[in-house]
N, C-alpha and C positions, 0 to 999 in steps of 0.2 A: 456275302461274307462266308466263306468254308468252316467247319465245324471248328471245333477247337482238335486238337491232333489226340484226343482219348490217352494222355500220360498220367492222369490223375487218379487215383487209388480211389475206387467209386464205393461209396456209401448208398447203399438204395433201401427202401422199406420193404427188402425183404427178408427172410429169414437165412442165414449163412448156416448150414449144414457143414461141417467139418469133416474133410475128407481124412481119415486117420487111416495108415498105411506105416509099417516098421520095417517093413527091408531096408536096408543100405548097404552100398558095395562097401566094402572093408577098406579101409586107407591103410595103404606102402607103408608110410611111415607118419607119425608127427613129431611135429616140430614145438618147443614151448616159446610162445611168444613173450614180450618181456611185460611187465608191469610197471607202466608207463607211469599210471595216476599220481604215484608217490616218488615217481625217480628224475620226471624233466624240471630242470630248469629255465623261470618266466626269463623271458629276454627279455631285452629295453624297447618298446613300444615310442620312445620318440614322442611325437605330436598327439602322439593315441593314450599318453600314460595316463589323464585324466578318467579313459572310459575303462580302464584295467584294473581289477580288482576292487568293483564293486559294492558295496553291502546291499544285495538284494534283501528287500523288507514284505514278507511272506505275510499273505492271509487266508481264512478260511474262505473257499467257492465251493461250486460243484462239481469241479474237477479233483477236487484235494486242497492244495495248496496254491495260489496265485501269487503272481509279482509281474515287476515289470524292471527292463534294464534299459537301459538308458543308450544309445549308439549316433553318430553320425550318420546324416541327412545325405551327404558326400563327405565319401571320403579322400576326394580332393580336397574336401576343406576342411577338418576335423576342428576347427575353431567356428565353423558356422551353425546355421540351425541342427538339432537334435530331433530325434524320434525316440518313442520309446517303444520296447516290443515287446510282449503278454508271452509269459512263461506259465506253464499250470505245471506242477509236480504230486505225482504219487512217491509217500514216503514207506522207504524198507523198514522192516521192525530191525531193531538193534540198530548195529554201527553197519553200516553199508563200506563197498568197495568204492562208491563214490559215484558220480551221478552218470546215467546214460539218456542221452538224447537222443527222440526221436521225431523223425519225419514219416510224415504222408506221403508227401508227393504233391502232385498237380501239375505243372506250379499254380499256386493259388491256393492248395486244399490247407485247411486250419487244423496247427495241431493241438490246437488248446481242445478243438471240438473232439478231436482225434483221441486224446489219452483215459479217456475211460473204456473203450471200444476195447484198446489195445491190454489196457489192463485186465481186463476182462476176460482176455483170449491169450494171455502172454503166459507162462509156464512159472509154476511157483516158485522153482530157484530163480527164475532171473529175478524175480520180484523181492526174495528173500535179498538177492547181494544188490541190488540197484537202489537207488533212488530214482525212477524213472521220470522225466522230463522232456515235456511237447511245450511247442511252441509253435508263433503264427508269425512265419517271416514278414519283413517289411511289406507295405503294401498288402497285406493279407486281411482279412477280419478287422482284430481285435489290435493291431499294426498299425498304425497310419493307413486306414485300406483307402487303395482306390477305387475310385463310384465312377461312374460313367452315367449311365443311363437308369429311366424309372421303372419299376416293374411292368408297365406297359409296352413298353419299347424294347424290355430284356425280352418278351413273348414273342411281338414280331422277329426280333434278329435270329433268335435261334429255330426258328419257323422257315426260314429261308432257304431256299432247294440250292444247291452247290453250281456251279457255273456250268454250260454246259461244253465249254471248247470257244465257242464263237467272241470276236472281239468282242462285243457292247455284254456279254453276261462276262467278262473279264476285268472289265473296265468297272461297271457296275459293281462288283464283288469289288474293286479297288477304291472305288467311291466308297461303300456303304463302311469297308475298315476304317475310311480318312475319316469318315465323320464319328463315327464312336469313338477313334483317338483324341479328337478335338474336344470329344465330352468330356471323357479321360480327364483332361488339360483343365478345360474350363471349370471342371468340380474340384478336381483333386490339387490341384498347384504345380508344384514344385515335385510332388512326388512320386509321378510317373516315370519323372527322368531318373530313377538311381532306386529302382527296387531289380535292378539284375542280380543275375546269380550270383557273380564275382561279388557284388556288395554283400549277397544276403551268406556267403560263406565267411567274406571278414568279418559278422556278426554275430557267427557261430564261436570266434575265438573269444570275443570279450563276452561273451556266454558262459563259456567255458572258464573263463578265469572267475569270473564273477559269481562261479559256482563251485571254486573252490577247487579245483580240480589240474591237473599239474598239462595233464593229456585229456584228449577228448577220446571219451565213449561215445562209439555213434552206431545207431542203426536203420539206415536207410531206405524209405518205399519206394520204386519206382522216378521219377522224377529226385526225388531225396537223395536215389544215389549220383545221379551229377552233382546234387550239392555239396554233397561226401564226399565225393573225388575232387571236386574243385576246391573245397578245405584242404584235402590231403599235399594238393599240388601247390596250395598259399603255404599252408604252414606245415611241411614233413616233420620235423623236430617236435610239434607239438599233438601227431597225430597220435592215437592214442590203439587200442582195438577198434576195427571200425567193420562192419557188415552191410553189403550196400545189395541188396535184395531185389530183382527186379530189373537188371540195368538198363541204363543208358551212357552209354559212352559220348564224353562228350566230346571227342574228334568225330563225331557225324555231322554231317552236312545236313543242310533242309532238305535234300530230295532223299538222300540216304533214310531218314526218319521216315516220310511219307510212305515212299516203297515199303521198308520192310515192316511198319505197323499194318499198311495194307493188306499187304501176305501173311502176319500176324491173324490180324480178323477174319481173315479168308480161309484159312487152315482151320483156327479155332471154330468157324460157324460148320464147316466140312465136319468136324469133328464130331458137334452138333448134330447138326444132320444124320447124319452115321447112328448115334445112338436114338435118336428121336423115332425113325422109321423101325429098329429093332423092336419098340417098346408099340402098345396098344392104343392108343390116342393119339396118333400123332398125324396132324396135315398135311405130311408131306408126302406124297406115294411116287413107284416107282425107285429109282435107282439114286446114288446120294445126290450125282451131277443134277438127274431131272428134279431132286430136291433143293437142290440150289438152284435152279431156272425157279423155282414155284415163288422163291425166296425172291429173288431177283423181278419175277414180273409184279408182285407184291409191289416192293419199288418205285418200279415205272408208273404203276399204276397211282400209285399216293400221290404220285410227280404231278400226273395229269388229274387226276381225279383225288386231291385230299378225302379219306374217310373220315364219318361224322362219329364223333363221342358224345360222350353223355355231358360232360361241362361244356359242347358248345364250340369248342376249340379244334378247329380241324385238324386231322393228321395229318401234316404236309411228307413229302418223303425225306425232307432232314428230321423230321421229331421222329419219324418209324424208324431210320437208323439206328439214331441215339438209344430207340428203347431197348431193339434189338443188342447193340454195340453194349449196352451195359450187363446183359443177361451173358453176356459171352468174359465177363472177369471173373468168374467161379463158375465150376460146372453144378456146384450146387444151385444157379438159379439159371437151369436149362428147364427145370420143371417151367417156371413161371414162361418163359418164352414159348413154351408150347401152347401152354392156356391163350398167350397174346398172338399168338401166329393162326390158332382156329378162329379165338374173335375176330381175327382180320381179315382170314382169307375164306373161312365160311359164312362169315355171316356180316363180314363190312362193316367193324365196327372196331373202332381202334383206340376203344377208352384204356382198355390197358396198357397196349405201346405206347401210347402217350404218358400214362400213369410213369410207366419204365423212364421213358425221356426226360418227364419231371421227376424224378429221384436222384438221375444224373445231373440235374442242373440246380440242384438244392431250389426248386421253387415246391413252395408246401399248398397246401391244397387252401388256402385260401390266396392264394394268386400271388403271394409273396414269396421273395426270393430271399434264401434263409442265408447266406453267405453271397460275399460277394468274388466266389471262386472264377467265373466265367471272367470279369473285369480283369485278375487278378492275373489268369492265366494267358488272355491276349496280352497284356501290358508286357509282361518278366520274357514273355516269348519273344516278342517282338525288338527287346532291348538284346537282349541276350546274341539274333542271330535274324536274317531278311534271307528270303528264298532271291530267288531269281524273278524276276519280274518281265522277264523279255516271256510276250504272250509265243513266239514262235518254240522258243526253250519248254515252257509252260508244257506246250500241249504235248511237244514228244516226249517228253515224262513224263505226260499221261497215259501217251500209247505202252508205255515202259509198264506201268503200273495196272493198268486196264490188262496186260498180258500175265501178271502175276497174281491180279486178284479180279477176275472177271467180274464178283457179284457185287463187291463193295468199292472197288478200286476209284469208284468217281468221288466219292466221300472221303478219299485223302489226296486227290490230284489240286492241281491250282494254288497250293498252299503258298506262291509267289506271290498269288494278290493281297493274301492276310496284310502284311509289313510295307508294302510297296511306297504307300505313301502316310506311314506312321505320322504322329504330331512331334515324338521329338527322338532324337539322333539313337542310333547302335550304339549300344554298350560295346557289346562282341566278349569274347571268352578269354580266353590264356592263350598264350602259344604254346607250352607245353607240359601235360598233364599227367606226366609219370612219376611225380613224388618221389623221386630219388632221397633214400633216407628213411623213406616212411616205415615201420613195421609192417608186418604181414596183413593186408586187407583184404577181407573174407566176399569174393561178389559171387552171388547164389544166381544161377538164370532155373527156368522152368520150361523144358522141351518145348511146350505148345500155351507158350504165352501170348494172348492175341498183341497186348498193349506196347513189353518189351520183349521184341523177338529173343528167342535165345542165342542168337547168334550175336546180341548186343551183347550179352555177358561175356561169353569167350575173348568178342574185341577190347573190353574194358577190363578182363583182368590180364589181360596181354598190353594193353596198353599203362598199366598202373605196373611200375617197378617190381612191387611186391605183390603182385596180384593172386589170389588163391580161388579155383573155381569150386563151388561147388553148385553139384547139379539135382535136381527133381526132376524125373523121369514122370510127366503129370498134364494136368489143364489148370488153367487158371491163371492170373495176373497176381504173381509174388507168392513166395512159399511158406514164408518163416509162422503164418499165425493161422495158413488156411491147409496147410498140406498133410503132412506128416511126422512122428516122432524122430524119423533118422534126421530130418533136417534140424529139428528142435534143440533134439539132444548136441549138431555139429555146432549151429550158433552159439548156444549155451555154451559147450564144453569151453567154446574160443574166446567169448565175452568175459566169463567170470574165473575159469582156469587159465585162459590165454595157450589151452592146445590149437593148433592149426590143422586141419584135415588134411589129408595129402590134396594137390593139385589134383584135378580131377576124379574125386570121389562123387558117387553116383547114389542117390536115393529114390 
């Protein structure tokens, strides 16, 4: 089974260092966007008016405030079984502009777990005018999640080396998805079939209404901005300010995704590299390229020869990816990858990549798996969209990808076999995602994002009617809480004043 595609806004144990930076290119012009929250009017919802306007009934957690809202299992059938989904909220002092919502990303990441993080690191005017609000879409956590497998069997699967080309490691990759679907199935029910995006965006409105709110505030991570765009594209009339950070456009295709995450991480570890060799400690000698060979035979070598750690558990060369793959969403945790690249490649010892790998995969150090993100995230992927499955198609879009990211490019190739033989049918997407109508929507990209290339951003605010770029000149996966004040201050000024930065403003 191929890793999971790295779209989820990584939480790891280690320390986030904030890269603070105040330049910004000056915008042409702005523009004032309107003040939605108090000026749309609710339409008739039809067979849905039961789930409209809510009284969510709040209590003390440790998040702030909890609830839960009530939605459709299908919404072909909005007269059938119900789910309910976990709302946590931070409250503004005084009278707020009214609530904004936030996503993580993933899919599969929890935003109940999400919203103290973000509180934490989110800037005190937005905190002043918001009520800020996470939540754990369907199928997520604290959601109706879906379960598959025990933490024993989550150890193996993500232990698994990637296919290597040949039929039978193809075939096998498509076996071992069928049967974790099946578990999917056999644990979870009914609710494997209808935790896609399209659903979990109609889920976002009766949120939205149920919190009082005329228009949606949205601010979207990674993964979160497909979400964001696909609300925009169901309901333009009811879109509100929305900022979708990180993007992913969702008229990409499965091989489209692969490729350019691949050259994503390829560039970003480049980057890596680059700075690691300038600095004193660093494993890698030689020239950047022969620092990506050292990178690279590291790899093969895990492939053939898993290194041993201290808990026992071999490094295979999918768990040294992973540790790697996570150390490359902030350049603040390039320190720790250099610590994990000497214990691996001086001294053959790979407790820390692995450490890295389980941080990525929320399993906590007593061998449990703290979310059930990994389930979460094959399941909604697999509804949502199926690569191509013909193994002859497979492999020349590996040679495709193999040419754009020679060190990592095998760790996003095959992604046909993930879905191939899923336990229950395609959802599939929209056919068109320009929110004709919508107000101005803010999509931030980040130059040299490994997760979503910046060339995602360009395509999604080109493809969104109203689409506004804004850009971070930087490293890192997502800008709005890790980068800079010019970016801080452009989200802000558009969230809570509704200025819009000129098209193509640069920080």
């Amino acid at each position: 089974m191929p890793p999971a595609r790295l779209l989820r806004r990584a939480v790891a144990a280690l320390a986030v260092v904030a890269v603070v930076l105040t330049g910004c290119a000056p915008a042409k012009h702005q523009v004032s966007a309107p003040s939605p929250i108090a000026s749309t009017a609710e339409p008739d919802h039809g067979d849905l008016a039961s789930f409209y306007g809510q009284q969510l009934e709040w209590s003390t957690c440790d998040e702030g405030q909890c609830a839960k809202v009530r939605v459709p299992l299908d919404y072909d059938d909005p007269a059938g079984r119900t789910i309910q989904l976990a709302l946590a909220r931070h409250e503004a002092p005084g009278t707020p502009l009214g609530s904004l919502l936030v996503n993580p990303g993933g899919p599969g990441a929890s935003g109940v777990d999400f919203l103290n993080g973000f509180v934490g690191e989110a800037t005190d005017d937005l905190l002043k005018n918001f009520d800020v609000v996470s939540f754990d879409p369907r199928g997520v956590q604290r959601s109706s999640p879906v379960r598959c497998v025990d933490d024993a069997e989550m150890d193996r699967i993500t232990a698994i080396n990637p296919p290597d080309g040949s039929d039978d490691s193809l075939q096998g990759a498509i076996d071992e998805s069928a049967k974790f679907s099946k578990e999917c199935v056999n644990t979870s029910g009914e609710v494997p079939a209808h935790i896609d995006t399209v659903s979990a965006a109609k889920d976002l409105d009766i949120m939205r209404s149920a919190l009082g709110d005329a228009s949606l505030y949205y601010l979207g991570f990674s993964y979160g901005t497909k979400l964001g765009a696909t609300y925009a594209a169901l309901f333009p009339k009811q879109a509100g300010r929305m900022v979708l950070d990180g993007a992913l456009d969702p008229t990409l295709t499965d091989g489209d995704v692969e490729e350019g995450q691949a050259g994503g991480f390829e560039k970003a570890l480049r980057a890596y590299v680059a700075d690691c060799q300038a600095g004193s400690k660093c494993p890698l000698s030689g020239s950047v390229d022969d620092g990506m060979q050292q990178i690279g035979d590291l790899l093969d070598r895990a492939r053939k020869q898993p290194l041993q750690t201290s808990d026992g558990r071999p490094l295979t060369q999918a768990l040294a990816f992973s540790g790697i793959a996570l150390t490359l969403y902030s350049q603040s945790y390039w320190s720790a990858l250099t610590d994990g690249l000497n214990a691996a490649i001086h001294e053959g010892d790979g407790t820390l990549l692995l450490s890295y790998s389980d941080a990525y995969y929320d399993r906590g150090a007593d061998g449990t798996y703290t979310t059930n993100t990994t389930e979460a995230f094959r399941s909604i992927t697999c509804l949502d969209e199926r690569g191509d499955p013909d193994f002859d198609a497979m492999r020349t879009q590996a040679k495709q990808i193999g040419k754009v990211a020679p060190t990592v490019g095998q760790f996003f190739s095959y992604g046909g076999t993930t879905c191939a033989d899923w336990a229950v049918p395609e959802v599939g997407g929209l056919q068109d995602y320009s929110a004709q109508g919508a107000p101005p929507i803010l999509v931030v990209g980040t130059t040299n994002d490994p997760a979503t290339p910046y060339a995602w951003a360009e395509k999604l605010a080109t493809t969104l009617s109203s689409g506004v770029l804004l850009t971070y000149e930087g490293e890192g996966h997502t800008a709005y809480r890790s980068s800079n004040t010019c970016i801080a201050n452009a989200v802000d000024s558009y969230l809570i004043g509704g200025t819009v930065p000129a098209d193509g403003t640069r920080c």
